[in-house]
N, CA and C atoms as a LAMMPS dump frame, in Angstrom:
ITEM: TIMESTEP
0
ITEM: NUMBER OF ATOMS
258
ITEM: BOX BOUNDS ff ff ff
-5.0000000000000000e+02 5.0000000000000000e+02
-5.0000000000000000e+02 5.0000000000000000e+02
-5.0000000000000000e+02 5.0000000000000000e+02
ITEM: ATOMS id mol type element x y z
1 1 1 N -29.882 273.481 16.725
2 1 2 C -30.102 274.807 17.257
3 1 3 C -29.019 275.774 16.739
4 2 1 N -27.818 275.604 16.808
5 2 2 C -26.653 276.083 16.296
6 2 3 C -26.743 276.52 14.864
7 3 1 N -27.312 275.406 13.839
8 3 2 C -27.328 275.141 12.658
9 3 3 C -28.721 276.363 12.246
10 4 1 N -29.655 276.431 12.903
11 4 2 C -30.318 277.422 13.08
12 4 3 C -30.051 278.827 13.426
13 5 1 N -29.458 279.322 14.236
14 5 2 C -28.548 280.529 14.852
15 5 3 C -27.91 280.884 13.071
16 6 1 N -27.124 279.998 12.935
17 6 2 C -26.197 280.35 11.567
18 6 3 C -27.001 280.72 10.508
19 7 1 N -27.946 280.383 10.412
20 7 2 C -29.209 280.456 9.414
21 7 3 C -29.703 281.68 9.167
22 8 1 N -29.834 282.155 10.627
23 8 2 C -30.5 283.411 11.097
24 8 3 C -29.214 284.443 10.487
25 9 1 N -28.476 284.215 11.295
26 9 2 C -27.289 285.323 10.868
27 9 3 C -27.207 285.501 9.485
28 10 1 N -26.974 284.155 9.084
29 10 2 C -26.207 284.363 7.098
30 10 3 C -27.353 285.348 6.625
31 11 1 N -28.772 285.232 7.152
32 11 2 C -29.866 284.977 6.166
33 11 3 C -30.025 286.829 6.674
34 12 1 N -29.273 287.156 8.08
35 12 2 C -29.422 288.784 8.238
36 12 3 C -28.172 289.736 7.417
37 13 1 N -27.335 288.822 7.483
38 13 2 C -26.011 289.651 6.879
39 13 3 C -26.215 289.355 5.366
40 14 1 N -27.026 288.906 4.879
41 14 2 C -27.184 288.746 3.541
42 14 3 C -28.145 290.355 3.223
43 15 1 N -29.239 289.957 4.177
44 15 2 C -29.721 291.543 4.181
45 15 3 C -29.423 292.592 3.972
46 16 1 N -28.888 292.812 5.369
47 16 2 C -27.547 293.676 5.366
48 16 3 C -26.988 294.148 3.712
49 17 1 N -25.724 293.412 3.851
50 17 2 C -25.306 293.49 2.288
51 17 3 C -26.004 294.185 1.584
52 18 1 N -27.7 293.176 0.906
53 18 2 C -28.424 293.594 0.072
54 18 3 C -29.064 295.1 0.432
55 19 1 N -29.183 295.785 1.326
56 19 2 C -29.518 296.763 1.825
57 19 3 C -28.65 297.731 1.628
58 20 1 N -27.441 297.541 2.185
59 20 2 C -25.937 298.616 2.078
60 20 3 C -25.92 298.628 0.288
61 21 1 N -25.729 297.855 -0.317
62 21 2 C -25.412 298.113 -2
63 21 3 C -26.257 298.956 -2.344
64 22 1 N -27.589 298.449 -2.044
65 22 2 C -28.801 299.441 -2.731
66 22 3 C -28.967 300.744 -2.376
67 23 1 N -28.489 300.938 -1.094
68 23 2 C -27.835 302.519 -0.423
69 23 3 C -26.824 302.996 -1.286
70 24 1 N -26.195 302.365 -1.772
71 24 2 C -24.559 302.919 -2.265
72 24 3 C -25.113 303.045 -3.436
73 25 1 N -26.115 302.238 -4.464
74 25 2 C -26.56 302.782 -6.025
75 25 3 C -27.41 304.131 -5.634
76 26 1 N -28.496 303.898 -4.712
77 26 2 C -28.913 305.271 -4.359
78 26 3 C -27.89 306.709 -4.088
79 27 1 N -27.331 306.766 -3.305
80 27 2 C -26.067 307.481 -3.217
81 27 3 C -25.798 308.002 -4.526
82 28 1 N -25.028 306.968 -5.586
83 28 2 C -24.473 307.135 -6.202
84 28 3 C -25.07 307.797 -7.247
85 29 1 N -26.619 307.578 -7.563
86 29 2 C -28.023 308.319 -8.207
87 29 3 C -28.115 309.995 -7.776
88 30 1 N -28.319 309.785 -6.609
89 30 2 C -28.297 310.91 -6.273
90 30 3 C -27.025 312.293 -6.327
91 31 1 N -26.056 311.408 -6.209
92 31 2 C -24.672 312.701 -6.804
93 31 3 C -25.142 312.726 -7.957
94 32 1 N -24.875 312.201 -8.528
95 32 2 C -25.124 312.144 -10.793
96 32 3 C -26.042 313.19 -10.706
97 33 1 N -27.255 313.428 -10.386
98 33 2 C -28.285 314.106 -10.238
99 33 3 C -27.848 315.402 -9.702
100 34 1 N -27.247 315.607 -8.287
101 34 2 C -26.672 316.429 -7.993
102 34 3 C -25.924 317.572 -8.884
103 35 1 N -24.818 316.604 -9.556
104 35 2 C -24.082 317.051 -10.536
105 35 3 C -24.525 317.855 -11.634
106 36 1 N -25.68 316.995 -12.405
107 36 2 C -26.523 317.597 -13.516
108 36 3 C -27.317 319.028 -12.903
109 37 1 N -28.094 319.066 -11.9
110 37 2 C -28.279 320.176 -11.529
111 37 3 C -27.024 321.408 -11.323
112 38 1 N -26.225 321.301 -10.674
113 38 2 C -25.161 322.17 -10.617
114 38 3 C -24.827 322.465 -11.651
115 39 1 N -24.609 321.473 -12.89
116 39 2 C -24.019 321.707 -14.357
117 39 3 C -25.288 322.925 -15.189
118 40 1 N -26.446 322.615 -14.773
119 40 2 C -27.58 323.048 -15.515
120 40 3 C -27.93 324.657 -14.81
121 41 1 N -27.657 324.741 -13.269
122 41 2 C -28.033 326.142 -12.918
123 41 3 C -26.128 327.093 -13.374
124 42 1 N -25.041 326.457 -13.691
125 42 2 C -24.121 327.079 -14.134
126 42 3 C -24.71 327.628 -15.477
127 43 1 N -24.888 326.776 -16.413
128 43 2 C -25.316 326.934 -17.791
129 43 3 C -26.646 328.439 -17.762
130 44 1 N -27.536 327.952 -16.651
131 44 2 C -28.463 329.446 -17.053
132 44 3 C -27.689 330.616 -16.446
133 45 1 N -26.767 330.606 -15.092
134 45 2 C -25.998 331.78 -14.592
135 45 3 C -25.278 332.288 -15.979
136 46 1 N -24.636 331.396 -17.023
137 46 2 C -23.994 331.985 -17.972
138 46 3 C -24.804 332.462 -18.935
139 47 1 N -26.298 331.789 -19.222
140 47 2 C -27.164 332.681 -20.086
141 47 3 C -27.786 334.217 -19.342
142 48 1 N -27.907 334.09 -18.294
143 48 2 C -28.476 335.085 -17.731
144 48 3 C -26.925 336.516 -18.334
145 49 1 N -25.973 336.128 -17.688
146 49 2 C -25.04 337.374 -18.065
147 49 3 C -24.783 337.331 -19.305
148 50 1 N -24.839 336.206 -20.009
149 50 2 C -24.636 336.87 -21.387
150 50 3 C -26.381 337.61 -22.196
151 51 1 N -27.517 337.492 -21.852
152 51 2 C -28.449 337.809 -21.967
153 51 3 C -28.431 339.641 -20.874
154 52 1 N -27.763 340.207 -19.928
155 52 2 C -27.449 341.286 -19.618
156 52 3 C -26.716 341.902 -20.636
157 53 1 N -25.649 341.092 -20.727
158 53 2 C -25.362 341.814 -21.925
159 53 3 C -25.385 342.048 -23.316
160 54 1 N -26.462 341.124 -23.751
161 54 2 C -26.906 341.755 -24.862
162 54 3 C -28.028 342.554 -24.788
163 55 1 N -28.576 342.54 -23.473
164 55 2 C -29.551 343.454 -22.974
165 55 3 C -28.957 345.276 -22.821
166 56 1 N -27.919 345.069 -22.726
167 56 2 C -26.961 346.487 -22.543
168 56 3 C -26.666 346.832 -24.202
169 57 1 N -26.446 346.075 -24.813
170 57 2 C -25.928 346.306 -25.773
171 57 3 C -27.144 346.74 -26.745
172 58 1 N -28.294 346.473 -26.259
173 58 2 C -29.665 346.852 -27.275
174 58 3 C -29.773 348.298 -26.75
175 59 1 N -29.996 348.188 -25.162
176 59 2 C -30.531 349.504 -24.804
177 59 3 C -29.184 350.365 -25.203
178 60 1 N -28.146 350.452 -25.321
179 60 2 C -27.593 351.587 -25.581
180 60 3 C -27.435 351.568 -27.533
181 61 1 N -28.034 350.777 -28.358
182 61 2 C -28.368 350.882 -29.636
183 61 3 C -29.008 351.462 -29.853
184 62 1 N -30.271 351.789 -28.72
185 62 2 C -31.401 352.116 -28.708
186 62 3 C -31.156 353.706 -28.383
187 63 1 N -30.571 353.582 -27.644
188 63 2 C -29.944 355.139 -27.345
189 63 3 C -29.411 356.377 -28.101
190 64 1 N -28.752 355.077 -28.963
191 64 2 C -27.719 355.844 -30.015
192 64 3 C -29.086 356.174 -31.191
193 65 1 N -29.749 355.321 -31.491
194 65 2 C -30.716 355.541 -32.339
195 65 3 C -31.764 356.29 -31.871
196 66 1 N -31.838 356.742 -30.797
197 66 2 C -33.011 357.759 -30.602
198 66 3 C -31.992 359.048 -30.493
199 67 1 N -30.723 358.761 -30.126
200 67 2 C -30.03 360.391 -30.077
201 67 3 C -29.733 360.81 -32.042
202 68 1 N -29.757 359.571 -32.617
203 68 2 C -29.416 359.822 -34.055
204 68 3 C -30.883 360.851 -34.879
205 69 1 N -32.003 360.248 -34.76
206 69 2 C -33.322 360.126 -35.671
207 69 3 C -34.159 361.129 -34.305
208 70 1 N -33.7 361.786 -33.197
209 70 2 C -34.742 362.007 -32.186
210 70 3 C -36.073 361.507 -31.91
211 71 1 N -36.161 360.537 -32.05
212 71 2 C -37.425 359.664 -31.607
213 71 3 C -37.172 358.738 -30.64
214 72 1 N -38.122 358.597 -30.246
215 72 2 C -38.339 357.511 -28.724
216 72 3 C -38.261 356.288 -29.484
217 73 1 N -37.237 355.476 -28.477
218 73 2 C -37.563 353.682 -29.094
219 73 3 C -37.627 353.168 -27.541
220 74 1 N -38.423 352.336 -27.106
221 74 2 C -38.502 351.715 -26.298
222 74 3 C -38.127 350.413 -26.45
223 75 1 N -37.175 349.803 -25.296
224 75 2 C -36.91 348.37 -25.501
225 75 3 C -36.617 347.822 -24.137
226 76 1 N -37.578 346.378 -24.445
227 76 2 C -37.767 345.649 -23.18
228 76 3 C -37.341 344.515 -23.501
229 77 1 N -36.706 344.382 -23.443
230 77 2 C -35.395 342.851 -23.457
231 77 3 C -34.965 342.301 -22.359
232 78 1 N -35.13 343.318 -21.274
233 78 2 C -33.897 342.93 -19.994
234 78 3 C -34.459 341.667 -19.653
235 79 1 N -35.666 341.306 -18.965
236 79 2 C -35.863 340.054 -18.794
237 79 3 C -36.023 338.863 -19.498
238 80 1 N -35.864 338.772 -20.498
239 80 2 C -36.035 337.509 -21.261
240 80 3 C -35.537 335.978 -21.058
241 81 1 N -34.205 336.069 -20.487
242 81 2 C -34.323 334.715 -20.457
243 81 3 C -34.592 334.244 -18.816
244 82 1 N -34.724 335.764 -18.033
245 82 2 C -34.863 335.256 -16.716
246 82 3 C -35.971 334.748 -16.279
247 83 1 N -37.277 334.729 -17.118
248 83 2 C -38.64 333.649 -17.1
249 83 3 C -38.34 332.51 -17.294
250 84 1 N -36.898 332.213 -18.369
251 84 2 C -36.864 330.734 -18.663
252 84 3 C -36.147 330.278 -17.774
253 85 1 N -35.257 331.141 -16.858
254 85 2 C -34.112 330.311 -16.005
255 85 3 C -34.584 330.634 -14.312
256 86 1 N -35.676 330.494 -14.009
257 86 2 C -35.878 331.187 -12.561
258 86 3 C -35.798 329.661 -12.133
């Protein structure tokens, strides 16, 4: 009966164990993942402002070249990479 009891236990704390590790690789999946996202919405925050500002830097080209030649230039740049990074 005893020899049984022990059986039971080893055979739950083995569980256990096997249960807690596979929590802790999960865990550990899930930061990594975490991480890559955070790394990846930094990367478009830095395309987005550098895409403002080359968005500034057209429209006032654009400026200079319609105050140079007096003609209308229209330019639609501002959103461009913010379709790719929403």
């Amino acid at each position: 009966m005893k020899r049984e009891k022990d059986d039971v236990l080893d055979e739950t704390l083995r569980q256990l164990n096997s249960a807690t590790e596979n929590y802790m690789k999960a865990e550990e999946k899930a930061n990594e993942r975490q991480h890559d996202l955070k790394k990846s919405q930094d990367e478009c925050r830095k395309l987005r402002e550098h895409n403002d500002e080359l968005s500034d830097i057209l429209e006032q080209l654009a400026r200079m070249a319609n105050e140079m030649t007096g003609n209308s230039i229209n330019v639609h740049s501002r959103h461009f990479l913010d379709v790719w990074c929403l």
